[in-house]
Backbone bond lengths (Angstrom), bond angles and torsions (degrees), N, CA, C in turn:
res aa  C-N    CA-C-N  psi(-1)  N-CA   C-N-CA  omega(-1)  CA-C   N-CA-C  phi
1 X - - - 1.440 - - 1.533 108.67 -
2 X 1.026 123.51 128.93 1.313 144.45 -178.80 1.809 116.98 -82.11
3 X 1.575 109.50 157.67 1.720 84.37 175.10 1.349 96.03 -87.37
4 X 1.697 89.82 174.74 1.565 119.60 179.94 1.501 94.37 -116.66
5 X 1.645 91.07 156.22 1.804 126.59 162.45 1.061 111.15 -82.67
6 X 1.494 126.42 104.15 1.796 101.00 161.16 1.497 94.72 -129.37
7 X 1.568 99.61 133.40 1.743 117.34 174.11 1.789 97.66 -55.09
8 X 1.534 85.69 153.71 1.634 97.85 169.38 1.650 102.76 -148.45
9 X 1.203 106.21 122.68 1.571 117.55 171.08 1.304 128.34 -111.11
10 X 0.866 109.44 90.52 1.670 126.12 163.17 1.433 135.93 -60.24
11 X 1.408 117.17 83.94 1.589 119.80 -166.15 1.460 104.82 -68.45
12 X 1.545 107.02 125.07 1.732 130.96 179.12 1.351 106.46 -48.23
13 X 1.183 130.30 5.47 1.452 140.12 167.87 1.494 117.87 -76.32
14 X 1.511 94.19 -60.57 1.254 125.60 178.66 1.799 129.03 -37.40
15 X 1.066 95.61 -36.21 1.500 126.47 178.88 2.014 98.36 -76.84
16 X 1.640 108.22 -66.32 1.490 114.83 -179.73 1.561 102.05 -32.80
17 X 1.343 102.85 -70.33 1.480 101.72 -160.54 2.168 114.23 -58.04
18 X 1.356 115.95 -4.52 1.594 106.41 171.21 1.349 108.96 -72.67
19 X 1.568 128.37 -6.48 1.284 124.06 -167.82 1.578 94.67 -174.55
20 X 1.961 84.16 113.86 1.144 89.76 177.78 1.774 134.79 -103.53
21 X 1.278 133.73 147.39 1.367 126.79 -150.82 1.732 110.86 -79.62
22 X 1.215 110.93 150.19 1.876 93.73 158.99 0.940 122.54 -114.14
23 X 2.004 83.83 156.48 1.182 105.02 -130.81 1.444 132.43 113.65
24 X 1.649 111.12 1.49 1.228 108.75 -160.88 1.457 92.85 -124.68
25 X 1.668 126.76 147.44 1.450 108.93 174.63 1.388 106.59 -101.30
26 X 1.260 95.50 156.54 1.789 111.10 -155.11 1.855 92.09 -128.45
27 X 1.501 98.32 158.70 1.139 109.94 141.77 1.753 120.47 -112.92
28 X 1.980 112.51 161.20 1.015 90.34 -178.20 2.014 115.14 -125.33
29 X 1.264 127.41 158.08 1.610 95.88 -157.95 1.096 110.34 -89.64
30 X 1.593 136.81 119.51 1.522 124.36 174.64 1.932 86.10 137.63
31 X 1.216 103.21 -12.32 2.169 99.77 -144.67 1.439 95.58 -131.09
32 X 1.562 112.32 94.65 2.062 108.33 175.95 1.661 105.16 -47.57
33 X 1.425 93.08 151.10 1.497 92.35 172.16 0.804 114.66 101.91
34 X 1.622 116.31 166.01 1.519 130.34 171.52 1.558 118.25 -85.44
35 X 1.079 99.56 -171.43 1.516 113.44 -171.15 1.634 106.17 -171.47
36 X 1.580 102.69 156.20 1.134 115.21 -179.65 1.308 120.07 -113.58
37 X 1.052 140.68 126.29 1.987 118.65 173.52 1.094 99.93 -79.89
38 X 1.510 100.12 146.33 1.572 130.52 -165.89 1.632 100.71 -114.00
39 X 1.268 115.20 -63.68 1.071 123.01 -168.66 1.423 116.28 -159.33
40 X 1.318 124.64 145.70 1.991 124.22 -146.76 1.538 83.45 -155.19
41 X 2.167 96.24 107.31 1.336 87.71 167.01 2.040 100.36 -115.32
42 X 1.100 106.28 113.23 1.272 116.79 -170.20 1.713 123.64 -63.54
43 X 0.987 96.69 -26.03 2.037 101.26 173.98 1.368 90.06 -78.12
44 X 1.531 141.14 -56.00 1.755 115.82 -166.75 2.141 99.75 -80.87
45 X 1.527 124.14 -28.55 1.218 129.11 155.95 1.834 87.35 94.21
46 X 1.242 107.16 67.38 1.153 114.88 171.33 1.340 106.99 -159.82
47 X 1.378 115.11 159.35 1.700 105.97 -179.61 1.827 90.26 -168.03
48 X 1.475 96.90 149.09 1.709 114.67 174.40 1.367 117.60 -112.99
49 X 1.421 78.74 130.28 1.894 124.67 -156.59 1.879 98.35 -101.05
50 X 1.276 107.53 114.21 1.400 124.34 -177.44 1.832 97.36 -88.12
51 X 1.349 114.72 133.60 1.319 106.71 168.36 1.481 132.03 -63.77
52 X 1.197 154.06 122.47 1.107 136.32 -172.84 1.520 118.32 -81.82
53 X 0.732 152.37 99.27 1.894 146.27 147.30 1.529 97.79 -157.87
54 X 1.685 90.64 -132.58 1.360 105.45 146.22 1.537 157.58 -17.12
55 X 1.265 104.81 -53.73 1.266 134.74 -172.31 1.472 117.61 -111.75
56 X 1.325 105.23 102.92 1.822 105.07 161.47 0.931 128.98 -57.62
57 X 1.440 147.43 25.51 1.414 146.74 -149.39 1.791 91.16 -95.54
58 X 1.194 116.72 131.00 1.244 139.70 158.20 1.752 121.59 -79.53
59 X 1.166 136.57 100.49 1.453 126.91 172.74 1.816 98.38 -92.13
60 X 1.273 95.14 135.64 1.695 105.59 -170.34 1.579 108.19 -120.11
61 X 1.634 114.13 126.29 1.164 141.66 166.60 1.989 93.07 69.07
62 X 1.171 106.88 57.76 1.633 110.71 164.47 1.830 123.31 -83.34
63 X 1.040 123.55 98.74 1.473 137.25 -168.11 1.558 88.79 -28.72
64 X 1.407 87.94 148.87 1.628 91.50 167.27 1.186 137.45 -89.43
65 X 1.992 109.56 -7.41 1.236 123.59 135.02 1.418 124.17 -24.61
66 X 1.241 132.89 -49.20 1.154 149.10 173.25 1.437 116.54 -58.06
67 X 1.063 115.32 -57.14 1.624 135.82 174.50 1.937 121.03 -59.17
68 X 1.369 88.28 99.39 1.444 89.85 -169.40 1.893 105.94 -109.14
69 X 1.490 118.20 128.19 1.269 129.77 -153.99 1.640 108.75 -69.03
70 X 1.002 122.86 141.01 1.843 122.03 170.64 1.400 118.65 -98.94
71 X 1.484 131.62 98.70 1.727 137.98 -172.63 1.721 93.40 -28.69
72 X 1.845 84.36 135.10 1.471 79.77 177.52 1.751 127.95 -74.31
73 X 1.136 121.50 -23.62 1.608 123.06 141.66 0.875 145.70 -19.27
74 X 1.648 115.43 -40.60 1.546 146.96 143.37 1.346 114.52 -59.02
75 X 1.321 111.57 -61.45 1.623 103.01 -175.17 1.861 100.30 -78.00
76 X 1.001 144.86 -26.07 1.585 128.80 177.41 1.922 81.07 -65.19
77 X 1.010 128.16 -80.53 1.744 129.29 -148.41 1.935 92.02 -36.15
78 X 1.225 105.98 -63.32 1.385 87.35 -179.80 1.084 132.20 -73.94
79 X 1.479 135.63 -0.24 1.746 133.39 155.68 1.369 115.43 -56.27
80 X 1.895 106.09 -41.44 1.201 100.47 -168.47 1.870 109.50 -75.90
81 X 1.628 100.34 -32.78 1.498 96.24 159.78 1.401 149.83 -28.16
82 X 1.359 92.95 -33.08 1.110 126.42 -141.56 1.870 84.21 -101.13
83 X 1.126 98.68 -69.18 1.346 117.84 -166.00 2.008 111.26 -46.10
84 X 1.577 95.76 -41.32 1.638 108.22 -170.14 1.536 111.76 -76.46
C-alpha cells in the first residue's frame, strides 16, 4: 500500500476562535454569564475575562481551554442590547 493524498481544509475562522482577542465577549466553562477579554497572554495561553453586566469581577489567567467563543451576531445583538 502506497501513501495517500487527503485534502485538509481549515476554515480562517477556525484558527480565531483558539485565541481569543480583547475585547471579545466570551463565555466561560463552569461561570454563568458573559465575559469580556481583558487581556490574552498567548505563550502561557491564558487571558483575564472581566464579567460583563453588573458585576466587575475580573477572573485572571483562565486557560483558554476554558474559554468558549460567542458567534459574532450574538455578541454585536447583545452590545447593542446592551447599549439601548
Amino acid at each position: 500500500m502506497g501513501p495517500a493524498l487527503v485534502p485538509v481544509i481549515i476554515k480562517s475562522d477556525r484558527l480565531l476562535k483558539r485565541f481569543p482577542r480583547a475585547g471579545e465577549i466570551v463565555r466561560m466553562e463552569g461561570k454563568p454569564g458573559l465575559f469580556v477579554v481583558m487581556n490574552v497572554d498567548k505563550e502561557a495561553r491564558v487571558a483575564d475575562l472581566m464579567h460583563k453586566g453588573g458585576r466587575h469581577e475580573v477572573e485572571k489567567n483562565v486557560p483558554f481551554g476554558s474559554i468558549r467563543t460567542v458567534a459574532r451576531s450574538v455578541s454585536k445583538a447583545i452590545e447593542e442590547f446592551l447599549a439601548s
